[in-house]
C-alpha positions as CSV (number, residue, x, y, z in Angstrom):
1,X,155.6,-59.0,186.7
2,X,154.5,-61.8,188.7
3,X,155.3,-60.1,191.9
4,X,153.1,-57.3,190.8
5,X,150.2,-60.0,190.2
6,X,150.7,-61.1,193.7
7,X,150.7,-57.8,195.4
8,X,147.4,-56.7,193.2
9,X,146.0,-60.4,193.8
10,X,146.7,-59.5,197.7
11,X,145.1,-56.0,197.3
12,X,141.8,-57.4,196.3
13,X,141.3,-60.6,198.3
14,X,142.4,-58.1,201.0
15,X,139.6,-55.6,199.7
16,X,137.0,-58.4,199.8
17,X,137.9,-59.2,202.7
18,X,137.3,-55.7,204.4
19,X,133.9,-55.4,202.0
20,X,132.2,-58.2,203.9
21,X,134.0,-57.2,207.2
22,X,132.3,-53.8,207.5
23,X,129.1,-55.2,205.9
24,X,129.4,-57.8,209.4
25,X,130.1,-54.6,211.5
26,X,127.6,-52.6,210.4
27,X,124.9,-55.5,211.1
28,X,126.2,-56.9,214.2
29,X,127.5,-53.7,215.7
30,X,130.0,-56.4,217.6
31,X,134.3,-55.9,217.2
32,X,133.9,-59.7,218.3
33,X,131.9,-61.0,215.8
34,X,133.6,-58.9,213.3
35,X,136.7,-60.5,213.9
36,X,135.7,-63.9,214.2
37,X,133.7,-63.5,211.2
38,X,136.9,-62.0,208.9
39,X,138.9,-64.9,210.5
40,X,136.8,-67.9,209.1
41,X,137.0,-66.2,205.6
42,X,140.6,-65.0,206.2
43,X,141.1,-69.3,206.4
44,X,139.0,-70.1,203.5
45,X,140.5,-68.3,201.3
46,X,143.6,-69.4,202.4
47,X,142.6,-72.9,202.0
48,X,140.3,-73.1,199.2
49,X,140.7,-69.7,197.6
50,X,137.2,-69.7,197.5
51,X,134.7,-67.0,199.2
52,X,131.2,-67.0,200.2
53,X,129.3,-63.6,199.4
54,X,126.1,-64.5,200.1
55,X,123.8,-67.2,202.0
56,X,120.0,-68.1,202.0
57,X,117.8,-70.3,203.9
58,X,115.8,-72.3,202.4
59,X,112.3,-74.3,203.7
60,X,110.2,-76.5,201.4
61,X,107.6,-79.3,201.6
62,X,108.8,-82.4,199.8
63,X,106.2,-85.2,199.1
64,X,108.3,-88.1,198.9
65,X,106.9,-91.7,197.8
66,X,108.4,-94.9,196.1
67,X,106.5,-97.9,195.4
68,X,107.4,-101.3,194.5
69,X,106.2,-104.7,193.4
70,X,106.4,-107.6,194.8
71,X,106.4,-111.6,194.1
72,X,106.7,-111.1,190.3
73,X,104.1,-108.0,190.3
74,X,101.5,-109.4,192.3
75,X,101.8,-107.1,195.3
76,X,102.3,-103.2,194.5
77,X,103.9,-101.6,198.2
78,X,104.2,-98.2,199.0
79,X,106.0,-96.0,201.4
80,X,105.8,-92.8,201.1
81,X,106.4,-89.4,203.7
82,X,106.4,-85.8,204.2
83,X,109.3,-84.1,204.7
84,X,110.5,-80.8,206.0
85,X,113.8,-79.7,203.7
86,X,115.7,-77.1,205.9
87,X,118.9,-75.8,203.7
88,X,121.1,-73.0,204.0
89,X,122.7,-72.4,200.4
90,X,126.1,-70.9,200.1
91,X,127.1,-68.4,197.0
92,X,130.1,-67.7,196.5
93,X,133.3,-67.3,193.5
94,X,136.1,-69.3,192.9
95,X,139.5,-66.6,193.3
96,X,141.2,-69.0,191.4
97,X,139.6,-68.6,188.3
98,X,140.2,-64.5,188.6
99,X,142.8,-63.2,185.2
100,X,144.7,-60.6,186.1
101,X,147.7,-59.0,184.5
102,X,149.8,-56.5,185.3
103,X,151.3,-53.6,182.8
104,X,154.2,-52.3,184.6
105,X,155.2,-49.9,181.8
106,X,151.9,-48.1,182.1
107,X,150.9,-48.8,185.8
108,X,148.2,-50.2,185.0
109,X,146.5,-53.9,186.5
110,X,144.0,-55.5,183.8
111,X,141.4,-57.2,185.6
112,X,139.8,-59.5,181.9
113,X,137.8,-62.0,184.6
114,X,136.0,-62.1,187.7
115,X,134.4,-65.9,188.3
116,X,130.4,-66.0,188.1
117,X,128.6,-66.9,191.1
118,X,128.2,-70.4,191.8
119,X,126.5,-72.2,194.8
120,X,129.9,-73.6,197.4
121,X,127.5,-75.6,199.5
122,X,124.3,-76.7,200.5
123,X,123.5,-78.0,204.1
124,X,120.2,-79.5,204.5
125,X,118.1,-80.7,207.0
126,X,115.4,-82.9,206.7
127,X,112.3,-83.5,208.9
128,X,110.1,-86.5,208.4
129,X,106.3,-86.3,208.9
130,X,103.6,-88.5,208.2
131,X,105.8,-91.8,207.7
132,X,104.2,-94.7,206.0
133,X,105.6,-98.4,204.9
134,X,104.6,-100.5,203.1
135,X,104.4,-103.8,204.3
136,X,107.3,-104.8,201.5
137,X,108.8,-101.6,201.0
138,X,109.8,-99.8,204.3
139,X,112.5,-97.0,204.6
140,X,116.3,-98.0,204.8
141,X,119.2,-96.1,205.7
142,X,120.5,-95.7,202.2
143,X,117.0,-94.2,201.4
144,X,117.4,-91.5,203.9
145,X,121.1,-91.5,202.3
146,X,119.2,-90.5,198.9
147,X,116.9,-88.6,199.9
148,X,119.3,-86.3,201.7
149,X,121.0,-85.9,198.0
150,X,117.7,-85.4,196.0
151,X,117.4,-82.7,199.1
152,X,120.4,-80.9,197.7
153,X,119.1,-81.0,194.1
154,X,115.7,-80.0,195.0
155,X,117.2,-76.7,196.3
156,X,119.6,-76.5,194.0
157,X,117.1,-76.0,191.7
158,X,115.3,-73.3,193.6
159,X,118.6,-71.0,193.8
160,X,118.6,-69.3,190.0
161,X,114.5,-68.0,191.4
162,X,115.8,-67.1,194.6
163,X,117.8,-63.9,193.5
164,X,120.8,-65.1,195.4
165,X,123.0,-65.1,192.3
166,X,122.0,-61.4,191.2
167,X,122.7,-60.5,194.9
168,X,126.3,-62.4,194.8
169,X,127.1,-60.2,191.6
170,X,125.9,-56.9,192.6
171,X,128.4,-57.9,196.1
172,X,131.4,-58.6,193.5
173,X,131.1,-55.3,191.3
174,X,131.2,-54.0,194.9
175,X,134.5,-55.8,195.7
176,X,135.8,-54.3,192.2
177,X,135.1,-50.9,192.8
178,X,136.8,-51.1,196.5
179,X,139.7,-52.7,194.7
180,X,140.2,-49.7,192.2
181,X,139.8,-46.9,194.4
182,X,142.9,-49.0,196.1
183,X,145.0,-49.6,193.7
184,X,144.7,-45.5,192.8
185,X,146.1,-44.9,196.2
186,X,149.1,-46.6,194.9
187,X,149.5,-44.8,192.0
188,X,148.3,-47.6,189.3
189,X,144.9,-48.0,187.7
190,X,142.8,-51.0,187.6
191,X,141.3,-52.1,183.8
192,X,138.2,-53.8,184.3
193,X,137.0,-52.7,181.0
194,X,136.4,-56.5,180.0
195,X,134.2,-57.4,182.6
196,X,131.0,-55.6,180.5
197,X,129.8,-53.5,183.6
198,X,127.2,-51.2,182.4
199,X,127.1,-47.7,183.5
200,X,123.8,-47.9,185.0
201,X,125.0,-50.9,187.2
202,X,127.9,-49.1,188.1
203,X,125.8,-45.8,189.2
204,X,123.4,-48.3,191.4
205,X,126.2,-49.6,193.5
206,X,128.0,-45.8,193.8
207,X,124.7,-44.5,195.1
């Protein structure tokens, strides 16, 4: 049974794999890019076993300031600055959390979980405007180290309102129903009954 897990675990990252493939091709009308692009997932999943669906870029204004006292309160300095946050957000699933298991008897592969969305990465780029010191309280390098992390969270933050997650999920139910209409050509049925997929979710991504 475990071969047959394999085989079906194959079938689908191979099925992803093609999903997002064509979906390059059809945008960048380019057998280079395409190829390139399906290599660099080929290795993550072979690495990581995890896959990126979907990216977004992100651009915010983030009002940054920190004061501090000085000589037992008796000087209050500030620094404060304007910065630029440039991020590019990665979402994306997890294969390894996928449950699948096979009924050889009946030919039939039960698919009871597909991993929800979470955000893989987050690459920002800050831009500083407006600096200011304070004469006691000037900007170090583990400040820009800290700001670079409250960077992350401040995007982070942003993702749930950005519809990237919804957008992730509608691109798995995708993958699912490329993976069954595979499996049938081998003669066995995929069972993803579990998974809750509403007929009327089902009908939007078949139209």
């Amino acid at each position: 049974m475990g071969e047959v897990v394999d085989i079906v675990l194959g079938l689908i990252l191979g099925a992803i794999i093609m999903y997002w493939v064509y979906s390059l091709f059809r945008k960048k009308k380019s057998k280079e890019i395409t190829e390139e692009q399906s290599t660099v997932i080929l290795n993550k999943i072979r690495s990581v076993c995890k896959l990126v669906s979907v990216e977004g870029d992100f651009a915010e204004i983030y009002h940054y300031e920190n004061t501090k006292d000085s000589f037992m309160s008796l000087f209050r300095s500030k620094k404060k600055a304007l910065i630029i946050i440039k991020a590019k957000a990665q979402i994306g699933y997890d294969l390894n959390k996928l449950d699948l298991k096979a009924d050889n008897d009946n030919k039939r592969i039960m698919l009871n979980h597909f991993p929800e969305p979470e955000t893989l990465s987050i690459e920002p780029d800050l831009q500083f405007y407006d600096i200011k010191n304070g004469i006691f309280n000037s900007f170090s390098p583990t400040d820009l180290t800290n700001l670079n992390q409250e960077a992350k969270e401040h995007i982070r933050k942003k993702i749930p309102e950005s519809g990237l997650m919804e957008t992730a999920r509608r691109e798995a139910l995708q993958a699912v129903l490329v993976v069954e209409k595979i499996v049938e050509t081998i003669g066995w049925t995929l069972d993803y009954s579990a998974l809750e997929i509403s007929k009327k979710e089902k009908e939007s991504i078949e139209e």
